[in-house]
C-alpha positions in Angstrom: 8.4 13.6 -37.3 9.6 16.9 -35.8 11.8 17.3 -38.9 8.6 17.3 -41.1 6.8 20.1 -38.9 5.7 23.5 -40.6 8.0 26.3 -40.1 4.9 27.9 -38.7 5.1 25.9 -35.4 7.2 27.5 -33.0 6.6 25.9 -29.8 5.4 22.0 -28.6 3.3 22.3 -25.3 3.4 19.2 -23.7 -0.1 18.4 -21.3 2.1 16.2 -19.4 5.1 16.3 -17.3 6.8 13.7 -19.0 8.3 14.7 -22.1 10.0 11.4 -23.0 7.6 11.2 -26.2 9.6 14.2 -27.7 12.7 14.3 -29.5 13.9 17.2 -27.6 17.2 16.9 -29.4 15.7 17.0 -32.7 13.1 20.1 -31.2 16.4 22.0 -30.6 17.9 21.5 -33.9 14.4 22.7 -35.4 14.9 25.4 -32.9 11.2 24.7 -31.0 10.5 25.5 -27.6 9.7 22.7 -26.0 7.3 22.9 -22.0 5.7 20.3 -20.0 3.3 21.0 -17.0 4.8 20.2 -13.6 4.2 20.2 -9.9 0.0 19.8 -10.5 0.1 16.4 -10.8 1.8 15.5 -7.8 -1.0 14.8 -5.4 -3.4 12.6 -8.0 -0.3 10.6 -9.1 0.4 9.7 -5.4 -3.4 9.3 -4.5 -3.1 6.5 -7.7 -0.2 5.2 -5.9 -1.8 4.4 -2.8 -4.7 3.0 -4.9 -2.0 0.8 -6.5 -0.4 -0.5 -3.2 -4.0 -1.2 -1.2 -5.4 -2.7 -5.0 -2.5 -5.1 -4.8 -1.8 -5.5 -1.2 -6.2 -6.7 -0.8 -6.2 -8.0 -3.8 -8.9 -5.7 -5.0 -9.1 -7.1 -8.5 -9.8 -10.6 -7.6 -12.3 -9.1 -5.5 -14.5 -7.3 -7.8 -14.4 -10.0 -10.4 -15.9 -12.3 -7.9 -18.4 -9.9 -6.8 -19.3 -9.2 -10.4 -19.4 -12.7 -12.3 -21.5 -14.0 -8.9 -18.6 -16.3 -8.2 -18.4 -15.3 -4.4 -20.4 -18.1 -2.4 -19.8 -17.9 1.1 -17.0 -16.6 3.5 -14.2 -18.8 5.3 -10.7 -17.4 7.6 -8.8 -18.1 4.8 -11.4 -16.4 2.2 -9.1 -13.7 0.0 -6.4 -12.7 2.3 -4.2 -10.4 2.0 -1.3 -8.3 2.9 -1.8 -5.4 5.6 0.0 -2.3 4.5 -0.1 -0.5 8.0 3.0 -0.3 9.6 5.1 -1.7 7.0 8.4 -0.4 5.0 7.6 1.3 2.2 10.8 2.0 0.1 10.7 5.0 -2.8 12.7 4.9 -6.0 12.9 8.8 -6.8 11.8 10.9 -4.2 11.1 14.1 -6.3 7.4 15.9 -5.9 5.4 12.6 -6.4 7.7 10.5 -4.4 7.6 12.9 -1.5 3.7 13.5 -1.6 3.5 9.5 -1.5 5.7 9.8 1.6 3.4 11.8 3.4 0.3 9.7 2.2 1.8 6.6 3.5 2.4 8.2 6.9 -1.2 7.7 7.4 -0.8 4.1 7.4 2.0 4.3 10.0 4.7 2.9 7.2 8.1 3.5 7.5 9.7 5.5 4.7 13.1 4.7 2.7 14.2 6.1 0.0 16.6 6.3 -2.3 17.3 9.3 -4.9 20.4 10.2 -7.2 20.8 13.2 -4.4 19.9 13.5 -1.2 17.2 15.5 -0.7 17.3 18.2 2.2 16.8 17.3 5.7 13.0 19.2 5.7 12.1 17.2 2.6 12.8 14.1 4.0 10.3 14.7 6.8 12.1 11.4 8.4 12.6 9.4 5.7 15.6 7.0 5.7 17.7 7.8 2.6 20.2 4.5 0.8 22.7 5.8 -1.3 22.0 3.1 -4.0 19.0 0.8 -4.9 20.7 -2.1 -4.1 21.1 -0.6 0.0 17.4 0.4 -0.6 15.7 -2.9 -2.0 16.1 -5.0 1.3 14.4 -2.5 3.2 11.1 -2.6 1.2 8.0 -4.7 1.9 6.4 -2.3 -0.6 8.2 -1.0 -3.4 7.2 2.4 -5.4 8.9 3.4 -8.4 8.8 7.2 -9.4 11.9 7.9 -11.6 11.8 9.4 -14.8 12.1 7.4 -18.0 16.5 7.4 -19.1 18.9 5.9 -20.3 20.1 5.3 -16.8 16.7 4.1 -15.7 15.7 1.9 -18.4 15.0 -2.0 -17.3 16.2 0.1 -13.7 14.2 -3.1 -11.5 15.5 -6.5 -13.5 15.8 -9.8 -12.1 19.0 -8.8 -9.7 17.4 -6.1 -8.2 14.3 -8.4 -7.7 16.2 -10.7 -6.0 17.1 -8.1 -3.1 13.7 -7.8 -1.9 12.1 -9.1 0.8 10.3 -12.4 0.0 6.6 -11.3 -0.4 7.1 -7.7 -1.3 4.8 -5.8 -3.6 5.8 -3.8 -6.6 3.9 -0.9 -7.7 4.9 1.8 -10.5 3.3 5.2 -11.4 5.9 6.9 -13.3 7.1 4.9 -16.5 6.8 1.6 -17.8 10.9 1.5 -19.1 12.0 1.2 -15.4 10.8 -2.4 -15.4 12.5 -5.4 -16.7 8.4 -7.1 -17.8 10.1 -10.5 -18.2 12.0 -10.2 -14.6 9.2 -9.2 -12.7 6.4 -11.3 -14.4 8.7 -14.3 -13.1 9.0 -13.0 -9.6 5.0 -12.7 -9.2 4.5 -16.4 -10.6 7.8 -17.8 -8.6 5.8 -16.2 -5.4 9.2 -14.2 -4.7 6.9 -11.6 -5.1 3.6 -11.5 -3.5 1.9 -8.2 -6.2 2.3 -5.5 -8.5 0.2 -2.7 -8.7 0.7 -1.2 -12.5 -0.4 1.9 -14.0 2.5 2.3 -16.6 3.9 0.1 -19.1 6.1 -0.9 -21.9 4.5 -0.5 -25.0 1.2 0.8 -24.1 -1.8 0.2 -24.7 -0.4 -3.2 -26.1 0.9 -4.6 -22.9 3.1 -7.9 -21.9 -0.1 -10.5 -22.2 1.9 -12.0 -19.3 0.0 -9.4 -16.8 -3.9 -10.2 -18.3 -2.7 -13.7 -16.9 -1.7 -13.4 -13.5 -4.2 -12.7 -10.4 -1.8 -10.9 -8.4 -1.0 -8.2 -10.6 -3.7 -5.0 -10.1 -4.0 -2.9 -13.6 -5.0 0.7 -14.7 -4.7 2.2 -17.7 -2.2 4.9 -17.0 -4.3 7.4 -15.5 -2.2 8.7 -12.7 -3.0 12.6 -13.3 -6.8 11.5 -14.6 -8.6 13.8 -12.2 -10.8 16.7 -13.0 -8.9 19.2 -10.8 -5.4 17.8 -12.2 -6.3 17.3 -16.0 -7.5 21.5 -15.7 -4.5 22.7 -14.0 -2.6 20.4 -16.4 -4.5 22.1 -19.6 -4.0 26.2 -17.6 -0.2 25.1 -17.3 0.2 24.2 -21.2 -1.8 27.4 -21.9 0.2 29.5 -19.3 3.3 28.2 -21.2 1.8 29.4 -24.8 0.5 32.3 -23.6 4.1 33.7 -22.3 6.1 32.2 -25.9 3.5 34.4 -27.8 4.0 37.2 -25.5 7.6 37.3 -25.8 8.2 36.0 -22.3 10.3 32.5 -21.0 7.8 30.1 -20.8 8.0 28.9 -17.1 8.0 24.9 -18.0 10.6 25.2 -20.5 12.0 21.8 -20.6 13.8 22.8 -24.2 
C-alpha cells in the first residue's frame, strides 16, 4: 500500500507508539519519514494493566454479568472468590516506560517485582526490582504475569505452551502491549486445564475478530484494546503526531522519528 502513495506525501505520523502496522522498510524505500508518539502513554497503559490484573484476579466480569442479567440471588463463603493480588509476585516481560510505571503501580499492593528485559536496566530504574536474565528464569517467579514487549520477530508466539508450563499453578496472565506475544491456542488451553487460574486481555491476534475461544471462557477478563483510551493520553498522543509534522514541514528532525 505504501508503494501506491502520492508522491505528495512525505511523512506518515503514526498516533500511536506502536508502529508495527507500517512497512517501515517499504516507507524507507519510498523515502517517507516515518514518527510515532512515545512516552505519553505510559501511565494510562499501566493504569489498564492494573485494571487487567484486579479484572481477572476478582473476576470482575463474572461479576457484572450477574449483577446485570439479575442472576445474583444471595451470598455464601464460597460466593465468587477470587485471587488477592496484595503481596504477591508480579513478574514483567519488558520493563521499558510501561513496564516500569506498572512496577511502581503495583508497589501499592505490596507485590514483589521481577522482571525480565533483553538488557538490564540501570540500578535507579529498577527501583528494587529483581531482574532474570531469560523468561524461562523469570516465569517461575510469577503469580501474575504482565507482558509489555513490542511486537518482533523475536517476540512473536513469545508465551507458548512451554513457557506456560513454567508458571506457577494458578497464575494470571495479563497483556497490554500486543496480541503476537501470545501463543491463543497455548494459553486458551492453560485457562480451561486450570494450569492457569486468568487472563486479563486488552490486545489480540487478529483484532477486532478475535480467537472465539476467549467469548467462551469465564476466566478470561476482555477490553477492546484501549490501553492509551484516555482524554489526557489520546491529546498528548494527537500534540505529539502534530509536534512531529510540524518540525518535518519546518525543516527540523522530527523528534519521534522511528524511520
Amino acid at each position: 500500500m505504501i508503494e501506491r502513495l502520492p508522491e505528495r506525501v512525505k511523512i506518515i505520523a503514526n498516533f500511536s507508539v506502536g508502529y508495527d502496522h507500517v512497512d517501515v522498510v517499504a516507507a524507507k524505500k519510498k523515502g517517507l519519514v516515518v514518527t510515532n508518539t512515545p512516552d505519553v502513554l505510559s501511565d494510562a497503559t499501566a493504569e489498564l494493566t492494573i485494571m487487567l490484573m484486579l479484572g481477572a484476579a476478582r473476576r470482575a466480569s463474572e461479576g457484572e454479568r450477574l449483577v446485570r442479567s439479575r442472576a445474583w440471588k444471595d451470598w455464601s463463603p464460597s460466593f465468587m472468590v477470587g485471587v488477592q493480588m496484595t503481596g504477591k509476585r508480579l513478574g514483567i516481560i519488558g520493563f521499558g516506560r510501561v513496564g516500569q510505571v506498572v512496577a511502581r503501580r503495583a508497589k501499592a499492593f505490596d507485590m514483589e517485582i521481577h522482571y525480565h528485559n533483553r538488557r538490564r536496566v540501570a540500578a535507579e530504574n529498577e527501583a528494587g526490582a529483581i531482574y532474570h536474565a531469560t523468561p524461562e528464569e523469570l516465569l517461575p517467579h510469577c503469580d501474575f504475569l504482565a507482558l509489555h514487549c513490542v511486537s518482533s520477530p523475536e517476540t512473536s508466539k513469545l508465551l507458548n505452551a512451554r513457557r506456560i508450563a513454567l508458571l506457577p499453578d494458578g497464575a494470571i496472565v495479563v497483556n497490554a502491549s500486543r496480541g503476537v506475544v501470545i501463543d491463543d491456542e497455548a494459553l486458551l488451553a492453560a485457562l480451561q486445564s486450570g494450569k492457569l487460574y486468568a487472563a486479563g486481555l486488552d490486545v489480540f491476534n487478529n483484532e477486532p475478530d478475535i480467537h472465539p475461544g476467549y467469548r467462551q471462557l469465564e476466566n478470561v477478563f476482555l477490553m477492546p484494546h484501549i490501553g492509551s483510551a484516555t482524554r489526557e493520553t489520546r491529546d498528548a498522543m494527537g500534540f505529539r503526531a502534530l509536534d512531529n509534522l510540524d518540525a518535518y514541514f519546518a525543516g527540523r528532525p522530527p523528534g519521534d522519528r522511528v524511520a
